[in-house]
C-alpha positions in Angstrom: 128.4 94.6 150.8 129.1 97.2 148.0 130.1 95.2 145.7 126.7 93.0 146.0 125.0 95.6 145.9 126.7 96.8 142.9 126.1 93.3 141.3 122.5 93.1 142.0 122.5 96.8 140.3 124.3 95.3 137.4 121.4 92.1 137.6 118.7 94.5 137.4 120.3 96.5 135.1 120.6 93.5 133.0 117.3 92.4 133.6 115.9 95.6 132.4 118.1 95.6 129.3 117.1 92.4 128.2 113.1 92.8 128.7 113.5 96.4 127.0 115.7 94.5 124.0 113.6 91.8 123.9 110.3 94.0 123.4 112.3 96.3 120.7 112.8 93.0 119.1 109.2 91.9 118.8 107.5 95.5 117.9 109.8 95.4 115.2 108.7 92.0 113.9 105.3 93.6 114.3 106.4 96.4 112.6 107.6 94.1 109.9 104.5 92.2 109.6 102.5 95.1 109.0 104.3 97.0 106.3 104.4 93.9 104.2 100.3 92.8 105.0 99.9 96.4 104.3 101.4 96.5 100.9 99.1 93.3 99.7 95.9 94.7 100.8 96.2 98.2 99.3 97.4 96.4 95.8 94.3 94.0 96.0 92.0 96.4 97.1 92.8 98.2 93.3 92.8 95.3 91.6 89.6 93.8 92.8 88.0 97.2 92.8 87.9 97.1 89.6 87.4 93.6 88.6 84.4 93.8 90.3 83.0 97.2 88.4 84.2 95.3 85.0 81.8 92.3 86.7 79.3 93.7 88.4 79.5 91.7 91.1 78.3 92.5 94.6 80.3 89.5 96.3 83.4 90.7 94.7 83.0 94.6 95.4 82.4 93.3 99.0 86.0 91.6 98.6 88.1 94.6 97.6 86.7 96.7 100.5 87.3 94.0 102.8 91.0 94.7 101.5 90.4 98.2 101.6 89.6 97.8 105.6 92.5 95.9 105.7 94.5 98.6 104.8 93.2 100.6 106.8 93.3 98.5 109.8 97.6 97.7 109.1 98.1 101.1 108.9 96.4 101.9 112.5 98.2 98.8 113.6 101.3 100.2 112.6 100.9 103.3 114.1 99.7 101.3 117.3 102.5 98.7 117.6 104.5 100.7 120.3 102.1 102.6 121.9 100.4 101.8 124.9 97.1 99.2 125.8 95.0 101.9 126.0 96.0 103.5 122.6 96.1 100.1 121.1 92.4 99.2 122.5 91.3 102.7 121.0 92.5 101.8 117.4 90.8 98.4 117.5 87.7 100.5 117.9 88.5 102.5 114.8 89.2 99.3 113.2 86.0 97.9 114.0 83.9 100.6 113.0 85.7 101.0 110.1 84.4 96.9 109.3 81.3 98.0 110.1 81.1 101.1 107.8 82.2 98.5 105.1 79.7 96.1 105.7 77.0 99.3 105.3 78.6 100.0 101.7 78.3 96.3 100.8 74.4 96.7 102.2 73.9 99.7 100.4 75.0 97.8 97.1 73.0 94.8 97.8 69.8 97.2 97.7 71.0 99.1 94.5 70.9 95.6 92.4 67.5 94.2 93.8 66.1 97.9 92.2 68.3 97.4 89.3 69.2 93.6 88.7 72.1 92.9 86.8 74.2 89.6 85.8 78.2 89.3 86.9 80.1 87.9 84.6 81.4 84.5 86.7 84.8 84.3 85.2 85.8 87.6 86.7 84.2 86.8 90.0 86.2 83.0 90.1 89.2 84.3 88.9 89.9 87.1 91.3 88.5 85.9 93.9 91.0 83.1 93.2 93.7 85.8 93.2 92.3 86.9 96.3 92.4 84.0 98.7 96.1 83.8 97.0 97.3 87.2 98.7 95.3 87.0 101.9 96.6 83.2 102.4 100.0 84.8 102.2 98.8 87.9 104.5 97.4 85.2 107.4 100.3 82.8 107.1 102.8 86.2 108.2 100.6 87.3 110.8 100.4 84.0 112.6 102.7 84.4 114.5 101.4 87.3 116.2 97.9 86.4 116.6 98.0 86.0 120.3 100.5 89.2 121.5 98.2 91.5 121.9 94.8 93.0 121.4 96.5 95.5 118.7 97.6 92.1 116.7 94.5 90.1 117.7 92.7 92.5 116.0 94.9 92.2 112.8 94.6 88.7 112.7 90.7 88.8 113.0 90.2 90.7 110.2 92.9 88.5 108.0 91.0 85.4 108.8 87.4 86.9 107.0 89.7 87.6 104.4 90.2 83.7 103.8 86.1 83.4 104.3 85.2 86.3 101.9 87.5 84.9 99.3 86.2 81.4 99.5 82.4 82.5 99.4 82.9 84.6 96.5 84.6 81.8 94.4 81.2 79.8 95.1 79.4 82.2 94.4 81.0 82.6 90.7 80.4 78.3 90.1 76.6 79.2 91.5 75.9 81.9 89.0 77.1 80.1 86.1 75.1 77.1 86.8 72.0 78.9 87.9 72.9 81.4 85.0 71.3 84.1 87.1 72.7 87.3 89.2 70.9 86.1 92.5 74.0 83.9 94.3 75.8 86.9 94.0 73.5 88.9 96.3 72.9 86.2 98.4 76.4 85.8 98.6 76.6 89.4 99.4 73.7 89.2 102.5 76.5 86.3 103.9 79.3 88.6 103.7 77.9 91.8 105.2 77.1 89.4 108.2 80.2 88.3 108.4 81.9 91.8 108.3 78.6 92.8 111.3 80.2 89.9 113.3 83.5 90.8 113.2 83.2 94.3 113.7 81.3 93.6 116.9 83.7 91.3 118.2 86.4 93.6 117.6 85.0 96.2 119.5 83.9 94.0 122.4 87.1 93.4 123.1 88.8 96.2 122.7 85.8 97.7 125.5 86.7 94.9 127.8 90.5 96.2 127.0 90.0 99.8 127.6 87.7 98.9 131.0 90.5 96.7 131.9 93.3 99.8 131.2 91.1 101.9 133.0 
């Protein structure tokens, strides 16, 4: 009888081991994920920061603080990955207001140029746009993987899948203004985008409600 009982100790002990390696194993692919996301969207967020003051372009200034929020958002998911659900559903709130305060700057910008209009140049707005949807293609394709593990990375993924969105609508929005040879596709462009960031704020936050009423 002892020595069952001592294997079944050694089973559960195991068992524990295993589940407690195995969850080391996948934080740290989180962890991973995040640094390297993290790196891309800060380096963007400079680069397209600029491109779009050198522009003037609305839809493009939009961009880089999408990648600014992203930034933002990696580093709370970093912070989050081996913390708790409640934690976790608490920093998705962050991250979703911190969309939302994004999409406020874009708005705020959109009513700047209707007082004072102004033409982007449309090869700066292509091009890095281009460069764009280049880094955030790279940042959704890592974080695939981890789309569905929790509301911390669900979250994550969200926001990396505007990215791909944002990027796309601005490079229209460059072919529009040189055909149209006017500033307004950029604002309208703009309008699109600070819905988009509204939508995803909301949903972000949602869910991370319905996770924090769920915790609780």
């Amino acid at each position: 009888m002892a020595a069952v009982a001592r294997g079944g100790a050694d089973d559960m002990s195991g068992c524990a081991c295993e589940n407690g390696c195995t969850l080391d194993r996948l934080r740290e692919r989180q962890r991973g994920t995040l640094r390297a996301v993290l790196a891309i969207n800060a380096v963007m967020f400079f680069v397209i920061a600029g491109a779009a003051l050198y522009g003037g372009s609305t839809a493009l200034l939009a961009d880089s603080l999408d990648n600014l929020g992203d930034a933002f958002t990696y580093g709370l998911s970093l912070y989050a990955v081996t913390r708790g659900a409640r934690v976790k559903a608490r920093v998705a709130l962050l991250k979703g207001g911190l969309i939302l305060l994004a999409a406020l700057v874009v708005t705020a910008q959109i009513v700047y140029k209707l007082i004072v209009p102004s033409m982007p140049i449309f090869e700066v707005m292509g091009g890095f746009s281009l460069l764009g949807l280049a880094a955030n293609s790279m940042c959704l394709f890592l974080l695939w993987r981890h789309r569905q593990e929790d509301i911390n990375m669900s979250s994550v993924w969200e926001c990396s899948r505007n990215d791909i969105a944002t990027n796309l609508s601005v490079f229209l929005a460059a072919g529009a203004v040189w055909l149209t040879d006017s500033g307004w596709p950029d604002s309208l462009v703009a309008v699109g985008l600070v819905w988009l960031l509204t939508r995803s704020a909301w949903r972000i936050i949602a869910a991370a409600r319905a996770e924090l009423r769920a915790a609780a």
